[in-house]
N, CA, C and O atoms as a GROMACS GRO file, in nm:
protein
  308
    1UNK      N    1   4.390  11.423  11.648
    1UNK     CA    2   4.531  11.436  11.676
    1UNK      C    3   4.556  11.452  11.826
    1UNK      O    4   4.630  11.380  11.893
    2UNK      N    5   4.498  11.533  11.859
    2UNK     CA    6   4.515  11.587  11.995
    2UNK      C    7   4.353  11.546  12.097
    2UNK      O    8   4.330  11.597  12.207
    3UNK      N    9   4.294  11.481  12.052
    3UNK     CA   10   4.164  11.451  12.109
    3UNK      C   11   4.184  11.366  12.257
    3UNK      O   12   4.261  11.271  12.265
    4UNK      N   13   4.127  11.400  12.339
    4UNK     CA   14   4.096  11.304  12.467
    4UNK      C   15   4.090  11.142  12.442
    4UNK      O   16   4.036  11.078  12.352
    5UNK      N   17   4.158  11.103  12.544
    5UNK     CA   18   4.160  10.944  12.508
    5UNK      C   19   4.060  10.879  12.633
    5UNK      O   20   4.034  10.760  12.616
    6UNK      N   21   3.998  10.948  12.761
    6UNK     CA   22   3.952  10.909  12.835
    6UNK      C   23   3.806  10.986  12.884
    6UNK      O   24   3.814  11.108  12.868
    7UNK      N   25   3.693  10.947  12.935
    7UNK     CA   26   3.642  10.996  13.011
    7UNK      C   27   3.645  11.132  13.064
    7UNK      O   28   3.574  11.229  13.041
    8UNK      N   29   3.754  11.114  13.144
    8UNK     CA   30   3.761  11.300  13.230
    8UNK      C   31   3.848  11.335  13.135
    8UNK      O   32   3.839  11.457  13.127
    9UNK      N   33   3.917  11.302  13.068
    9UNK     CA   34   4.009  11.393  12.939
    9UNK      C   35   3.882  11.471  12.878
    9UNK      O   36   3.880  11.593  12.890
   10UNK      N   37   3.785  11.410  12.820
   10UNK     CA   38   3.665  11.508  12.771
   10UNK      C   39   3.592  11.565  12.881
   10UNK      O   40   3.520  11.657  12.843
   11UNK      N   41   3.584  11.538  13.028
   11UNK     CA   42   3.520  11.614  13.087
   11UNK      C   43   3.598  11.762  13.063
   11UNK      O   44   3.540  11.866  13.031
   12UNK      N   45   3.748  11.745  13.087
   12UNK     CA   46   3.848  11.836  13.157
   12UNK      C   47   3.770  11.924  13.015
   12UNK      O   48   3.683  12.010  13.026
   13UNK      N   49   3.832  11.871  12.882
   13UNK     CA   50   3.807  11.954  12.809
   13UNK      C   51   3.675  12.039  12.778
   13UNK      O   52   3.682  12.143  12.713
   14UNK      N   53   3.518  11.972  12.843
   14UNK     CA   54   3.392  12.032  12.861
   14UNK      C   55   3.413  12.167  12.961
   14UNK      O   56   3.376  12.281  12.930
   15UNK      N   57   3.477  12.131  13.084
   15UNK     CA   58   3.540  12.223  13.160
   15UNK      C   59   3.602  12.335  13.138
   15UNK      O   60   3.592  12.430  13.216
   16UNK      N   61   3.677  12.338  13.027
   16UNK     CA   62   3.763  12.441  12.977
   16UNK      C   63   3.736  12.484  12.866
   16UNK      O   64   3.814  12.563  12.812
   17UNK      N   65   3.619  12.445  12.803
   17UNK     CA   66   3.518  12.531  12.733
   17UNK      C   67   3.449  12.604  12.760
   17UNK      O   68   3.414  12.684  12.673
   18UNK      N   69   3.395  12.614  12.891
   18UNK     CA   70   3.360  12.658  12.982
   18UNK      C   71   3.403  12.803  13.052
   18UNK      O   72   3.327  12.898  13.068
   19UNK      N   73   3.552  12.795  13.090
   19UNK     CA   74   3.581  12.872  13.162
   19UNK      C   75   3.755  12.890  13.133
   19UNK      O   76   3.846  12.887  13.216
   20UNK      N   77   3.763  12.910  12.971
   20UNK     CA   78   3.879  12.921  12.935
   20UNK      C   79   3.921  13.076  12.925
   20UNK      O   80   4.036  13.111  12.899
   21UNK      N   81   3.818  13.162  12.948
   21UNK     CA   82   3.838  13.286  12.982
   21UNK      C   83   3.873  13.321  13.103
   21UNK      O   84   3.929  13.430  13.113
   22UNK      N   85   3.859  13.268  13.186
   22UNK     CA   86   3.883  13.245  13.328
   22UNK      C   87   3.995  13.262  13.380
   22UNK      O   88   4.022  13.192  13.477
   23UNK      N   89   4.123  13.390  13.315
   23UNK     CA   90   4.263  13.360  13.387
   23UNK      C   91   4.347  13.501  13.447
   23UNK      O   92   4.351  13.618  13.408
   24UNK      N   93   4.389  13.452  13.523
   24UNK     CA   94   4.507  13.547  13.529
   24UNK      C   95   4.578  13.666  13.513
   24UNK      O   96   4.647  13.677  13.615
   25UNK      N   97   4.598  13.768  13.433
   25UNK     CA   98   4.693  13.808  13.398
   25UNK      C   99   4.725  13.956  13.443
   25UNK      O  100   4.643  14.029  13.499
   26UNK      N  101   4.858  13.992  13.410
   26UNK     CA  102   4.907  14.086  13.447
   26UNK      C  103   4.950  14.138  13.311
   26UNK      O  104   4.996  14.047  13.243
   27UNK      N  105   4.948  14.266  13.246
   27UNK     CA  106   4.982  14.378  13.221
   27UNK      C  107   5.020  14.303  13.016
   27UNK      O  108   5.108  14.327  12.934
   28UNK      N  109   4.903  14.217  13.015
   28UNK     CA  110   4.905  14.167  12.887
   28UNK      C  111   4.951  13.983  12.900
   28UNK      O  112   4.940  13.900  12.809
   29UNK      N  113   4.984  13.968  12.992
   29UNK     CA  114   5.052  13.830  13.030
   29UNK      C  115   4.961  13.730  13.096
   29UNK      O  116   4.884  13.787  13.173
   30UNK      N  117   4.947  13.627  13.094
   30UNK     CA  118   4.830  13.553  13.102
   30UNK      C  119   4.947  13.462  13.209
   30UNK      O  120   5.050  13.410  13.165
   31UNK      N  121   4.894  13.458  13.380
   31UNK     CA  122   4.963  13.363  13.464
   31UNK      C  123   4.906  13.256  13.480
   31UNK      O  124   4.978  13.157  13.498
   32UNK      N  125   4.775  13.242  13.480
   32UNK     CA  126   4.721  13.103  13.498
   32UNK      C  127   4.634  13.109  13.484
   32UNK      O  128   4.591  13.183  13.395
   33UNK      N  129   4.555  13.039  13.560
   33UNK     CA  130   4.358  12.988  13.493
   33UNK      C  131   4.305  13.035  13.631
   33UNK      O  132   4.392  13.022  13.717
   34UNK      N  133   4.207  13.077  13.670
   34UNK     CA  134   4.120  13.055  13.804
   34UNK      C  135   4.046  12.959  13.832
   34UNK      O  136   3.932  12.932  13.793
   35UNK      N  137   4.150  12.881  13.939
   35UNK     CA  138   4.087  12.772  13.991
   35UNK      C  139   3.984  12.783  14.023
   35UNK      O  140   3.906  12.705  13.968
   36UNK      N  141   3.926  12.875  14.122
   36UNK     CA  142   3.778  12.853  14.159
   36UNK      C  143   3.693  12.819  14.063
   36UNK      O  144   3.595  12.746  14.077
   37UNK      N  145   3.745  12.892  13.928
   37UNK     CA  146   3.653  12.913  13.808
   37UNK      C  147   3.677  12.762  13.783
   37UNK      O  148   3.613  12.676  13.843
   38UNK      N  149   3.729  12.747  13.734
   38UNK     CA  150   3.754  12.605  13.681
   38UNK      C  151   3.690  12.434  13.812
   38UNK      O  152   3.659  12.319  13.780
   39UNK      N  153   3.694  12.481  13.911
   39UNK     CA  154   3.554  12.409  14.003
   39UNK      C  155   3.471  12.414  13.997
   39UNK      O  156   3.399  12.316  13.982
   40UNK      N  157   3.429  12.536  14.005
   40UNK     CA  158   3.270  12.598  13.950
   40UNK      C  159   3.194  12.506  13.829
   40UNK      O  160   3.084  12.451  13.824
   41UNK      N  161   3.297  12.515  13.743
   41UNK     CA  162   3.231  12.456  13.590
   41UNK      C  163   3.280  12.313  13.628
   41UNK      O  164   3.195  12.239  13.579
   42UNK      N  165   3.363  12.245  13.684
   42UNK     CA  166   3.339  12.140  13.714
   42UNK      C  167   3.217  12.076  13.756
   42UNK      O  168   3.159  11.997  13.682
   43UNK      N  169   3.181  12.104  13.860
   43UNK     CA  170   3.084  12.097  13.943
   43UNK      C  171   2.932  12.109  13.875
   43UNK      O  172   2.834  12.035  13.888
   44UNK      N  173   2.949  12.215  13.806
   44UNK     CA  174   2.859  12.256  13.666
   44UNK      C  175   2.798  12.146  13.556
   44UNK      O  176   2.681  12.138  13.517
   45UNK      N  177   2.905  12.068  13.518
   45UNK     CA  178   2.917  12.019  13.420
   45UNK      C  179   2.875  11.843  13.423
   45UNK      O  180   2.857  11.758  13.337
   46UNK      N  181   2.872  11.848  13.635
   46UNK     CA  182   2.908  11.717  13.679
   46UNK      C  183   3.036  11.643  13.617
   46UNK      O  184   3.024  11.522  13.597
   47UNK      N  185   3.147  11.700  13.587
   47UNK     CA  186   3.270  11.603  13.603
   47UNK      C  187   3.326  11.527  13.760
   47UNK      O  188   3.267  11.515  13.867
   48UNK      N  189   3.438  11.493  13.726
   48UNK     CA  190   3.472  11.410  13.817
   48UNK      C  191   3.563  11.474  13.892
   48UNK      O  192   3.678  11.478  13.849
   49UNK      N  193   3.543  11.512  13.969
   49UNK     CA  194   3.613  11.634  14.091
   49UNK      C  195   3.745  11.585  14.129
   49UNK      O  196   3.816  11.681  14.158
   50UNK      N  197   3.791  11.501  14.138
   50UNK     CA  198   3.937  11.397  14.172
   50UNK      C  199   4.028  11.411  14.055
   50UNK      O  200   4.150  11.417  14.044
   51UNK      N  201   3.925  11.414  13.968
   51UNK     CA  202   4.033  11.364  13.803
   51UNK      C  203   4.069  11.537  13.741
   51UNK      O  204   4.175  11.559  13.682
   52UNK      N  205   3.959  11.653  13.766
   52UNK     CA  206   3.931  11.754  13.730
   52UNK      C  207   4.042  11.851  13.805
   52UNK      O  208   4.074  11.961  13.758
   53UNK      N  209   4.102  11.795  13.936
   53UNK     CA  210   4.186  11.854  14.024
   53UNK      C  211   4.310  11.785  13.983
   53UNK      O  212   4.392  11.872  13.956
   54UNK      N  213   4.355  11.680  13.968
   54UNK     CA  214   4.462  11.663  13.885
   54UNK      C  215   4.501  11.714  13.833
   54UNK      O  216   4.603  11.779  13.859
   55UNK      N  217   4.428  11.710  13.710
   55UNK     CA  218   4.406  11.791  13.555
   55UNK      C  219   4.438  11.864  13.530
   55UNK      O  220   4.501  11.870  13.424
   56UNK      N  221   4.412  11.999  13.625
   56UNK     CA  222   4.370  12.125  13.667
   56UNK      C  223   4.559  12.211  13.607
   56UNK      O  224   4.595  12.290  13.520
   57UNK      N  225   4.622  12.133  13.718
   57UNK     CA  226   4.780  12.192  13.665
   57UNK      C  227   4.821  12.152  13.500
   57UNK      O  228   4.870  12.244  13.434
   58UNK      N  229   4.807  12.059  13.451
   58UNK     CA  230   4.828  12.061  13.329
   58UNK      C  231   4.772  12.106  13.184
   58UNK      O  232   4.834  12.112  13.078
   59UNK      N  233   4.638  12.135  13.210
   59UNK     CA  234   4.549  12.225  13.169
   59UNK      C  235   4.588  12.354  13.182
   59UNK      O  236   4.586  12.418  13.077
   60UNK      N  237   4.627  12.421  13.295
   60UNK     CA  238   4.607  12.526  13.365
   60UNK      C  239   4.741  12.555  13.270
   60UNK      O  240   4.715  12.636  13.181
   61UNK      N  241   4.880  12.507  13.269
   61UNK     CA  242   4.994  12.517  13.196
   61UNK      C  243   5.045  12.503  13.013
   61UNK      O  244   5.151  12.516  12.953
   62UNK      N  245   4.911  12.473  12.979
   62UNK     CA  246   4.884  12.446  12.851
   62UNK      C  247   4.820  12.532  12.796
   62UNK      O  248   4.868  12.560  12.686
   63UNK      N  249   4.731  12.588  12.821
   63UNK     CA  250   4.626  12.737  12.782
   63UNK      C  251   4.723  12.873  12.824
   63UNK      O  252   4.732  12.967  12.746
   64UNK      N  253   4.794  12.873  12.958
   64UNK     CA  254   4.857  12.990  13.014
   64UNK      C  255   4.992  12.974  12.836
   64UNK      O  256   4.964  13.055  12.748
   65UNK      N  257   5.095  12.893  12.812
   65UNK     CA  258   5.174  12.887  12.698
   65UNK      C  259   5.122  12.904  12.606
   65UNK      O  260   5.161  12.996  12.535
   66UNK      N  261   5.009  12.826  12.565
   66UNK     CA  262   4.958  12.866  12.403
   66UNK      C  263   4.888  13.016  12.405
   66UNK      O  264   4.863  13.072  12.298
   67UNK      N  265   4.859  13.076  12.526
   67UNK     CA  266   4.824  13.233  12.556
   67UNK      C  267   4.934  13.316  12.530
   67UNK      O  268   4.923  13.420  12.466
   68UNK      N  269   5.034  13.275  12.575
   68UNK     CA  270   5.170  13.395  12.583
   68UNK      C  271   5.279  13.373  12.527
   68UNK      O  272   5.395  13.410  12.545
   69UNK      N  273   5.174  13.241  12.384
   69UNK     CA  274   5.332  13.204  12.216
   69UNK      C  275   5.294  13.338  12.151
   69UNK      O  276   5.194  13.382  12.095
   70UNK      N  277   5.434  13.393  12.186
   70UNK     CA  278   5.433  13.516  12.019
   70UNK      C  279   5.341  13.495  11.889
   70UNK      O  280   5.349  13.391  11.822
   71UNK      N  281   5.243  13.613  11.853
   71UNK     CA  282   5.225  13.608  11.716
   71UNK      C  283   5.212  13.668  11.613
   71UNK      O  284   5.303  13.751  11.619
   72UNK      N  285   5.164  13.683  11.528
   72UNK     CA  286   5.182  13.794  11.458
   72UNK      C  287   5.045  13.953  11.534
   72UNK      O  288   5.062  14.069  11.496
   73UNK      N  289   4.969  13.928  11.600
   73UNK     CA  290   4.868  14.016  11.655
   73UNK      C  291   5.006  14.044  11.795
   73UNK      O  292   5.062  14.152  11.813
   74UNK      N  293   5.027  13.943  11.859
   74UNK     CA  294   5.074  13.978  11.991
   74UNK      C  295   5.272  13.938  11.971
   74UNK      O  296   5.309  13.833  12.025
   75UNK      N  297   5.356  14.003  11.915
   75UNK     CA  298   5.463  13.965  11.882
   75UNK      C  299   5.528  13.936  11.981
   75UNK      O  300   5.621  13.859  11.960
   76UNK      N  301   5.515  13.968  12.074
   76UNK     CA  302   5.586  13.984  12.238
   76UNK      C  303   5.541  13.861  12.345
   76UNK      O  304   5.593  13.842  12.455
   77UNK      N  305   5.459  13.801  12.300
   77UNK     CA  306   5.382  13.694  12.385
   77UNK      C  307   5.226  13.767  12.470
   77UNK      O  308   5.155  13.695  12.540
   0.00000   0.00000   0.00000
């Protein structure tokens, strides 16, 4: 459904298996990902450093939302 259609689409996602713990947050709130972290395992993984920095913001904005959707454990986000 949601699977990679390219190359660095599965790197990104090797990447962020990686270092999806890797973020942010303040006071229960998840702000973003750590970039460094997320180079690191690039680099790690040998992805493609051009495509992985792209990436990086829309990845980075996709994990931070599905982190801080209300649920029934975290009702508040």
């Amino acid at each position: 459904m949601n699977s990679p259609r390219t190359e660095e689409g599965w790197q990104a996602l090797a990447v962020l298996d990686v270092c999806s713990s890797q973020v942010r947050a303040v006071q229960g709130a998840v702000l973003g990902m750590d970039f460094n972290a997320w180079v690191s395992a690039s680099q790690a993984l040998d992805a493609d450093p051009t495509a992985m920095t792209h990436l990086f913001p829309a990845v980075e904005a996709g994990l931070t939302q599905a982190l801080n959707k209300p649920s029934p454990d975290n009702p508040h986000g």
